[in-house]
N, C-alpha and C positions, 0 to 999 in steps of 0.2 A: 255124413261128411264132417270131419271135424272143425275146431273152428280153424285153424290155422290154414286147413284148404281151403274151406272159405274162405278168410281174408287174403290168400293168394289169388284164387279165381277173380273174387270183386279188384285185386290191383293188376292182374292180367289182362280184364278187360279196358282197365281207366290205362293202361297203356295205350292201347292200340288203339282205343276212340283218341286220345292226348294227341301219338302222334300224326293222325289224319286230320284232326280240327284244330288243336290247340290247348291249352287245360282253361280261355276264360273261356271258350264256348264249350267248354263240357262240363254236366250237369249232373245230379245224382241219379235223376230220372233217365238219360243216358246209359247211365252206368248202369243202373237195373233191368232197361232194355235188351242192353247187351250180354248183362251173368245170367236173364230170364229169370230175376227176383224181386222181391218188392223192394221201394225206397226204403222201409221202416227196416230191411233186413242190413243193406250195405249198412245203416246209420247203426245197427245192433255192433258190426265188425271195428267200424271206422267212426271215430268221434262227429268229425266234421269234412270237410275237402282238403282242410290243411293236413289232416293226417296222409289222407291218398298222396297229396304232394310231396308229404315227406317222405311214402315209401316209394314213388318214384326216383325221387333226388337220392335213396340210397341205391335203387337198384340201376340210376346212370353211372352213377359213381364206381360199384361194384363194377359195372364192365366196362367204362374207361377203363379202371385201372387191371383188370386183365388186359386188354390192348396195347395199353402202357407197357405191362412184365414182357409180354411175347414180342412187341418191337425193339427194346431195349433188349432180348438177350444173346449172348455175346456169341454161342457155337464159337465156329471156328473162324469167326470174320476178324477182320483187324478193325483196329480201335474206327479208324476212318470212314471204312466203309459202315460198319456198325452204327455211326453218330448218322450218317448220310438215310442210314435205311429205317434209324428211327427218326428223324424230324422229318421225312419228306414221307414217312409212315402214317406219324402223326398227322400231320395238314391232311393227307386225302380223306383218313380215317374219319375227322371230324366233318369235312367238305362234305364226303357223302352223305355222314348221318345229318348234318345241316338241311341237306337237300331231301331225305326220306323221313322226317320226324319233326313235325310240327313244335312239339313242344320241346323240345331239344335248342331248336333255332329261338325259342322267347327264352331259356335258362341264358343264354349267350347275348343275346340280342336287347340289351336295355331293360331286363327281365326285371329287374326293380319297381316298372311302372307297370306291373299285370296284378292286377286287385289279388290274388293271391301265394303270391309269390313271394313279394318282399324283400327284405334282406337275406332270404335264401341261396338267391343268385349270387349274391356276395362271395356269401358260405363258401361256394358251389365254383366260385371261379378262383378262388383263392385255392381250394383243395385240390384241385384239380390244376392249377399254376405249381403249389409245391411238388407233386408230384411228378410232373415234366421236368420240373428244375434239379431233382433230385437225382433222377435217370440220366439227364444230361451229366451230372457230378458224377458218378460212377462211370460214364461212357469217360470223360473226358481224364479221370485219374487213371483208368488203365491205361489211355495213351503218353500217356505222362513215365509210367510205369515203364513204356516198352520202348520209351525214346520217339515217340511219334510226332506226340505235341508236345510243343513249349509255351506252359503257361503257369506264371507265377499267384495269381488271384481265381483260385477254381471256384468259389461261387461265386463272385463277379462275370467270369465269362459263362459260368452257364446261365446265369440271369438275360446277360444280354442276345447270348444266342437264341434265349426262349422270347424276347419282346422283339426280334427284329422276327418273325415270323407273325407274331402278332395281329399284320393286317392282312393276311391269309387265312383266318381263323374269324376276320368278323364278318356277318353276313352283307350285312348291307354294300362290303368291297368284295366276294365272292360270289353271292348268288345269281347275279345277273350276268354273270361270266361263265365261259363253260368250265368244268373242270378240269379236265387238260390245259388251258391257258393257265391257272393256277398254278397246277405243279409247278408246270415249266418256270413260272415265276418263285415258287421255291426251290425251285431246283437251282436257278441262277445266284439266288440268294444266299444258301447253302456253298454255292462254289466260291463267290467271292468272301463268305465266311473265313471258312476253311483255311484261306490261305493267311490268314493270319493268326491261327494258331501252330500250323506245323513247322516244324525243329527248322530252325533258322545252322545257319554254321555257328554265329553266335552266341545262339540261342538268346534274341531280344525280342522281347515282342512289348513293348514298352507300353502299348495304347489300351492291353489288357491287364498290363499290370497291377 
């Protein structure tokens, strides 16, 4: 095996032990439990735990942001429904994995105060903030494009549409809720959005300007 499978194997298993326990109760002797190699081997691949943590935080990121492409893309839908079927995309996408992936819910969850985290979570929500905010600018300028929306400030209103969903997205106002009452809660929230960006006769929309 080479080493690169190796250190795949050893970060395929610190996934799957992470998101069933969490990454502080997971240990190196864990992780060698699970690939069936010694400690001294993962430690030959991986410097320390902070490296395993960094190649998770790249491989969450890597598939947020496929989730992100494929909810954002456009087919044949109109700007509206496109913007509607990515942010109420997003919330469940994140909901779910909150609720199947331990360590997923500490990156989100006050992840600054987990001994090996850090400033990662930072990182981590900032990257994954512009990335939504980004998707939102291109949803929002097509409709713009085709006479849908009227909105003069387009990163201003994709900022805001991305923080008013904001407490959908944290755990400790989701988790104890079922999922479905969620949506629904985005889903409402998205509706009275909405209607302040679409083409007025005017065309004013003055509070986003």
């Amino acid at each position: 095996m080479t080493t690169s499978k190796r250190q795949d194997q050893i970060l395929d298993a610190f996934v799957r032990i992470v998101a069933k326990h969490g990454i502080n109760r997971t240990n190196m002797r864990d992780i060698a439990q699970e690939v069936g190699c010694s400690v001294g081997t993962i430690y030959n691949e991986f410097e320390n735990k902070e490296a395993l943590i960094d190649g998770l935080f790249r491989r969450t990121l890597e598939e947020i942001d496929r989730v992100l492409t494929d909810l954002a893309a456009s087919g044949q839908t109109s700007p509206e429904m496109r913007l509607r079927h990515f942010m109420l995309g997003y919330v469940r996408v994140l909901n779910v994995k909150m609720r199947q992936d331990r360590s997923f819910t500490e990156f989100v969850n006050e992840a600054r105060h987990f001994r090996h985290i850090g400033l990662k979570s930072m990182d981590f929500g900032n990257t994954v903030r512009a990335k939504v905010i980004q998707r939102i600018v291109d949803i929002l300028e097509q409709g713009i494009s085709q006479g849908v929306f009227c909105v003069e400030n387009v990163p201003l209103t994709a900022r805001l549409f991305k923080e008013a969903f904001t407490r959908y997205l944290i755990p400790f106002c989701t988790l104890e809720r079922e999922l479905e009452d969620v949506l629904q809660d985005a889903e409402a929230m998205f509706n009275f959005l909405i209607k302040a960006i679409k083409v007025l006769p005017d065309c004013k929309n003055e509070y986003l300007a």
